[in-house]
C-alpha positions as CSV (number, residue, x, y, z in Angstrom):
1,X,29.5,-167.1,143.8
2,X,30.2,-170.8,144.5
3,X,31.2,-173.0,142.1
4,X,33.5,-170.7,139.8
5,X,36.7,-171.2,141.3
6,X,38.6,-174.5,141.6
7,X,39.1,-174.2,145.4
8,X,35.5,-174.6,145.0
9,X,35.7,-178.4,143.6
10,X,38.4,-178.7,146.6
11,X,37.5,-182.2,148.4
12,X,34.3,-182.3,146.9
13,X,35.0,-186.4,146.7
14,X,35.0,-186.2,150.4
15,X,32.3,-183.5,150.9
16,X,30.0,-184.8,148.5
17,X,30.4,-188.5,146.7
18,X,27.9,-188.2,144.5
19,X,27.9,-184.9,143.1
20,X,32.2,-185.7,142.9
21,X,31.4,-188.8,140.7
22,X,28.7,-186.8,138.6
23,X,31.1,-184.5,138.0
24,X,33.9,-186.7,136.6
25,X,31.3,-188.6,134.7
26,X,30.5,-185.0,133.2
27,X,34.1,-184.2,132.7
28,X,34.8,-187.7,130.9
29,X,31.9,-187.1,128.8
30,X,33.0,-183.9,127.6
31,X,36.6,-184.9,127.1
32,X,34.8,-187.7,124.9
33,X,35.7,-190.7,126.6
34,X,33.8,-194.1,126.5
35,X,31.3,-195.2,127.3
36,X,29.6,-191.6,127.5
37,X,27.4,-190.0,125.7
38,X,30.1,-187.5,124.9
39,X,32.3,-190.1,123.1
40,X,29.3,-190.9,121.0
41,X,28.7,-187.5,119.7
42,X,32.6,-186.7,119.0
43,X,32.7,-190.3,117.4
44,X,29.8,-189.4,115.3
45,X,30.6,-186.1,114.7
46,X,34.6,-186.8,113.7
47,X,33.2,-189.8,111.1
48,X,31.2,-187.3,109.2
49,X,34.0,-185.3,109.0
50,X,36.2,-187.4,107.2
51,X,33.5,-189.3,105.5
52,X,32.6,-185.8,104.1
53,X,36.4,-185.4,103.4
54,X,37.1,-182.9,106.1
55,X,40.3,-184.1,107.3
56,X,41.9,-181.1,108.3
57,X,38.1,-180.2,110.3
58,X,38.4,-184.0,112.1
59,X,42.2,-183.7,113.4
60,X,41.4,-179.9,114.2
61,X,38.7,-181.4,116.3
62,X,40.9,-184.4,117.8
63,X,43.5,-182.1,119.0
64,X,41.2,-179.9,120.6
65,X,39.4,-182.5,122.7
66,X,42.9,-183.6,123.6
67,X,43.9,-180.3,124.5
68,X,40.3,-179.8,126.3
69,X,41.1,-183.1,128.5
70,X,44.2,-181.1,130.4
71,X,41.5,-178.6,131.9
72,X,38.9,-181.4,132.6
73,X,41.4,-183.3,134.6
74,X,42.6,-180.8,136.3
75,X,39.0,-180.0,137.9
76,X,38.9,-184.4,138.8
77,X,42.2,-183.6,140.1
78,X,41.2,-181.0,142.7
79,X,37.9,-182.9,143.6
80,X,39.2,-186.3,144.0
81,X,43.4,-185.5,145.2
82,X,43.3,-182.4,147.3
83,X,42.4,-183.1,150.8
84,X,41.7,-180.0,152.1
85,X,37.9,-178.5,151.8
86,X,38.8,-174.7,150.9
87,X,35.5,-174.3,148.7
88,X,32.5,-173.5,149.9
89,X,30.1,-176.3,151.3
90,X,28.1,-178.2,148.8
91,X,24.3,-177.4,149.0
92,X,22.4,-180.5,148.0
93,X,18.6,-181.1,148.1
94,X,16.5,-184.7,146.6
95,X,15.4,-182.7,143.7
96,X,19.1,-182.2,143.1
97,X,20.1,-185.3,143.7
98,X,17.2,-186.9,141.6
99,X,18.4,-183.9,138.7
100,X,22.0,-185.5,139.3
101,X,20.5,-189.5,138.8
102,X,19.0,-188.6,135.9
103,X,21.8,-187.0,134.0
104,X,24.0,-189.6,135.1
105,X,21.4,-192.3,134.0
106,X,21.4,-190.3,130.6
107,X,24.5,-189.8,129.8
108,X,25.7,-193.5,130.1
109,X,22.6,-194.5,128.2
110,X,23.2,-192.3,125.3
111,X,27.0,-193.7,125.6
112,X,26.2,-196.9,125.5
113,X,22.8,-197.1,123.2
114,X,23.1,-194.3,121.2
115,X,21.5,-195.9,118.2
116,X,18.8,-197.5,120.0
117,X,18.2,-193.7,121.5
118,X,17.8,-192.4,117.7
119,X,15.8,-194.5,116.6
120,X,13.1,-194.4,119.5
121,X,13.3,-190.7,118.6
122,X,12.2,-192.0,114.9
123,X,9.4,-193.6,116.2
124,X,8.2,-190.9,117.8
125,X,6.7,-189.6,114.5
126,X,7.4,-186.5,112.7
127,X,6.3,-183.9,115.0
128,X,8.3,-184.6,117.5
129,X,11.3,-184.8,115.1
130,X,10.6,-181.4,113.8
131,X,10.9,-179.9,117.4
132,X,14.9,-180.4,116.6
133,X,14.7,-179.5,113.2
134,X,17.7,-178.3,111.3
135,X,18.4,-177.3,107.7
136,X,16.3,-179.7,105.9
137,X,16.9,-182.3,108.4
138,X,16.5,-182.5,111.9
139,X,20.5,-183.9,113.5
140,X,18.3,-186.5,115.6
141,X,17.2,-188.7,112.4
142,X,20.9,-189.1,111.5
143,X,21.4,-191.8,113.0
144,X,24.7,-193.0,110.6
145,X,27.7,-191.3,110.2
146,X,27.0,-191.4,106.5
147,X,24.2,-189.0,107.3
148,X,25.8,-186.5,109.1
149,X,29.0,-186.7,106.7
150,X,26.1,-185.9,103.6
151,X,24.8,-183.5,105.9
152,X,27.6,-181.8,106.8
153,X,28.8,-181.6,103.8
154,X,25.6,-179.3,102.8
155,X,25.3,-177.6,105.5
156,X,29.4,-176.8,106.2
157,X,30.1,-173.2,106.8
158,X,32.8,-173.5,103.4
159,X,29.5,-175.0,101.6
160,X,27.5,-171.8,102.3
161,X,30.2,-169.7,101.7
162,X,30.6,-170.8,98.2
163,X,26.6,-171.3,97.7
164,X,26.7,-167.6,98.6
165,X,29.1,-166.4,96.1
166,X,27.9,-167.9,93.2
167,X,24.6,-165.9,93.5
C-alpha cells in the first residue's frame, strides 16, 4: 500500500509541491502550531483544563504534543531533506487537488478566526447545533475557554467516575 511507509513521503517536496506543503501544513497543525487550526483546539482545549483546575491533565497534554512534534517532523524531514524519490509516485487528480485546497483553506481559517467560525455556527440555529451535540451541550457553542473548562469539568472522566459511585 502507498503511503504507509516513510520512504513513501521520500522527495515528495520535489515530486509533488503541493501535496508536500499540505502535508507540513497538516503536520504543524497537529503538532499544534500557529496559526492552525490545530493550535486553536489544543489552546482551547489546554485553557479549560486549567481553568477547570486540571493541571496535571494540561501539562500531561503539553508534553505529549511536544513529544508528538518529534514524529511529525520527522515525516517534513523526509519530504522536504531527502533527495532521493524511493516511495512510490504520487497519484494526484483535480478533485484531489481541489480536496487538498479546501483543507488547506480550512485549516488556516479555523487557525486564524476560530471565533468568528463558532459563532457563524451559532447562527446557524439550533438544529444545526444539535447535529454535534454532546452531553447537554454541543463542543461547537463553546466558544470561551470558560465554557469548555465548565464543561469539562462535568463531563471529565474523574467527574463520572465519582457521579457513578455515589449512586
Amino acid at each position: 500500500m502507498q503511503g504507509d511507509e516513510l520512504k513513501d513521503f521520500s522527495g515528495l517536496a520535489f515530486r509533488n509541491p503541493f501535496a508536500a506543503f499540505a502535508m507540513l501544513l497538516f503536520m504543524l497543525s497537529l503538532g499544534g502550531i500557529p496559526p492552525t487550526a490545530g493550535f486553536m483546539g489544543k489552546f482551547w482545549l489546554f485553557s479549560a483544563a486549567i481553568d477547570a483546575h486540571y493541571y496535571g491533565l494540561a501539562v500531561i497534554g503539553v508534553l505529549n504534543s511536544a513529544i508528538s512534534l518529534y514524529y511529525y517532523v520527522r515525516i517534513v524531514v523526509f519530504m522536504y531533506l531527502k533527495k532521493d524519490t524511493i516511495g512510490s509516485e504520487p497519484v494526484t487528480s483535480p478533485a484531489l487537488a481541489v480536496v487538498l485546497g479546501v483543507a488547506v483553506a480550512a485549516t488556516l481559517v479555523a487557525g486564524r478566526l476560530p471565533a468568528a467560525a463558532v459563532r457563524g455556527r451559532r447562527r446557524l440555529g439550533p438544529d444545526a447545533r444539535r447535529r454535534g451535540h454532546l452531553g447537554g451541550r454541543a463542543l461547537s457553542q463553546l466558544a470561551e475557554p470558560r465554557e469548555l473548562a465548565g464543561w469539562l469539568r462535568v463531563h471529565s472522566p474523574i467527574h463520572l467516575v465519582a457521579k457513578h459511585e455515589a449512586k
